[in-house]
Structure formats: C-alpha cells, structure tokens
C-alpha positions as CSV (number, residue, x, y, z in Angstrom):
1,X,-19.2,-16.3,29.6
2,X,-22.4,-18.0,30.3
3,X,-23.9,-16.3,27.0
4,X,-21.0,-17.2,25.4
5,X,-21.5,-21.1,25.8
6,X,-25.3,-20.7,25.5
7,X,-24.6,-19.5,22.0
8,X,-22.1,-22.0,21.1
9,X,-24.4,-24.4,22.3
10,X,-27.1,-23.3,20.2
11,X,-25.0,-23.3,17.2
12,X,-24.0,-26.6,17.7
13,X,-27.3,-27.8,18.8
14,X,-28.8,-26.0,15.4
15,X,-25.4,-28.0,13.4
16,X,-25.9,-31.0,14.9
17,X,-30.0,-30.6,14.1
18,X,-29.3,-29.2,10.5
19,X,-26.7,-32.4,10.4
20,X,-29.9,-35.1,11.4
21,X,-32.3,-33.5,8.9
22,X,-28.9,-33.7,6.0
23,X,-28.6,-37.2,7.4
24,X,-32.4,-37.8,7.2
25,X,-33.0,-36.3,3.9
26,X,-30.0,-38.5,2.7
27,X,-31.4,-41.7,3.7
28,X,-34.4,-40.9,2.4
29,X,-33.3,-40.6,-0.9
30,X,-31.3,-43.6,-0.8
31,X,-34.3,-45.2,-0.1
32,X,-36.2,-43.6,-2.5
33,X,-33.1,-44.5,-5.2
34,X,-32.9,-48.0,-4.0
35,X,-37.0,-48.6,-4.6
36,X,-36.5,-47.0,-7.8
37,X,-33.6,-49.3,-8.8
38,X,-35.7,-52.2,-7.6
39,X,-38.5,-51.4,-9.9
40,X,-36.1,-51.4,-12.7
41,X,-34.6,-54.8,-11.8
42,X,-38.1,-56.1,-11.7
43,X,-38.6,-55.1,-15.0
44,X,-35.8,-56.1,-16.4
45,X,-36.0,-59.4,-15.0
46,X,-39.3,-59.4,-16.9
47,X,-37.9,-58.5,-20.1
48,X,-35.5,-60.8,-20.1
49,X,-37.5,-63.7,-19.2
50,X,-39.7,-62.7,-22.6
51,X,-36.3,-62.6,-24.4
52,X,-35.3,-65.7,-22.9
53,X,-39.0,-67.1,-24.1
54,X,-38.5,-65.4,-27.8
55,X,-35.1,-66.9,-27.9
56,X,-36.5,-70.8,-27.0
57,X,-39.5,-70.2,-29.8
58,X,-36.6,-69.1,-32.1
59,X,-34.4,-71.9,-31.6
60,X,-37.9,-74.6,-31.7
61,X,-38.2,-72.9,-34.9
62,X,-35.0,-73.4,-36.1
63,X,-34.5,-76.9,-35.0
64,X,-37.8,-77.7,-36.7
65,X,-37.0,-75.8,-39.8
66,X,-33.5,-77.8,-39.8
67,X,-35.9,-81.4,-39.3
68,X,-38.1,-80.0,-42.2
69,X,-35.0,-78.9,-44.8
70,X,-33.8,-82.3,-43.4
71,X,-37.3,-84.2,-44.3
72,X,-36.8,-82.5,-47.7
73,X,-33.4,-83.5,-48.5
74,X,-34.4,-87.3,-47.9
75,X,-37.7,-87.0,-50.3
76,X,-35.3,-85.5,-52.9
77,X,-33.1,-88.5,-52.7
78,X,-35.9,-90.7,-52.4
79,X,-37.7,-89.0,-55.5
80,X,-34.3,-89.4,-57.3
81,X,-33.4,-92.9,-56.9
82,X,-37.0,-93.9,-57.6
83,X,-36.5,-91.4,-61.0
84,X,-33.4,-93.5,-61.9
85,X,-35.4,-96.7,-61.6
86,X,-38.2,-95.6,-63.6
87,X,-35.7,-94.0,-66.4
88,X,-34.1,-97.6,-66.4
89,X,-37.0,-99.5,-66.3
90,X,-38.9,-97.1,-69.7
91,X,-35.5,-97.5,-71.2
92,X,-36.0,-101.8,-70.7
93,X,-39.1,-100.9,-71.8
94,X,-38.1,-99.1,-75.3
95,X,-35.8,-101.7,-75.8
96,X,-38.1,-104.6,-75.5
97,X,-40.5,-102.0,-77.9
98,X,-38.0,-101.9,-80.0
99,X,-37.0,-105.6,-80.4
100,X,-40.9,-106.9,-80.5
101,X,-40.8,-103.9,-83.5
102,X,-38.1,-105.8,-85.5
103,X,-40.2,-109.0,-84.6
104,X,-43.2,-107.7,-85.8
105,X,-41.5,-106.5,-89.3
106,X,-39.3,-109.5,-89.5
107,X,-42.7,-111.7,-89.8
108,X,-44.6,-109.1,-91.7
109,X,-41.5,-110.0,-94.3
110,X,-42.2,-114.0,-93.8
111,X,-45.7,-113.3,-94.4
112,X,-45.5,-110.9,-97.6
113,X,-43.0,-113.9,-99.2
C-alpha cells in the first residue's frame, strides 16, 4: 500500500510540477505578449502624434490659403471699383474731348467767315 501512495504521490508531484512549468510558461508569454503590445502602443502613439502634426500643417495651410483667396477677393473688388472710376473718369474725359472738338470747329467756322 505504501508503493501504492508513493506512486500516486509521484504522479501528482510530477502533475503538480508539469502544472508550475504550464503555469510558468503561460506567464511568460503573457509577458512576452504584453511587451509586444507595449511596443506597438509606443509606436502608435508615435504615428499618431505625426498625423496629429500633418493634420495641424494641413489645417495652417488651409486657413492661410482661405486668408490668401480672401486677400484676392478684396484686390479684385478693389481693382474693380478703381476700373469703374477710371472708365467714368476717360468717359468725362471723351466728353470734354468731344465738346472742346465742337469748340475748336465752331471757331475754325468764325475764323474762315
């Protein structure tokens, strides 16, 4: 009977060992795995932080391109009121050309009388 226990003890001696090394093994890996996942949340992290940079650059850009198309708009309605002036003021101008014309011949009439 004494054999009988000794063996049974050995068996579950050798379980309980082959359970510990499982165990060991186990944790080891999750170790291993949680390292590895660490490493991939430091690089994401890193990756995002240059997306996040990109996306700041992009929008500067954009917010600068809208203050430029904005820039433009303005000179555009600055260049066309100061067109309109200048269209006014040559068409003065080909009237008063016009009437100093009529002058001119009017007297050129007096004269040749």
């Amino acid at each position: 009977e004494l054999k009988v226990n000794d063996q049974e003890l050995r068996r579950a001696v050798e379980r309980r060992a082959v359970s510990e090394r499982t165990a060991c093994n186990v944790t080891e890996q999750i170790k291993r795995d949680a390292l590895a996942l660490q490493s991939k949340v430091r690089a994401l992290e890193e990756e995002n932080s240059r997306l996040n940079d990109r996306l700041r650059q992009s929008e500067d850009q954009q917010n600068e391109s809208a203050r430029s198309a904005q820039r433009f708009h303005t000179l555009a309605e600055s260049s066309a009121r100061e067109l309109e002036i200048l269209r006014r003021a040559n068409d003065a101008a080909a009237q008063e050309n016009a009437q100093l014309r009529e002058q001119v011949n009017d007297m050129r009439k007096e004269i040749d009388l």
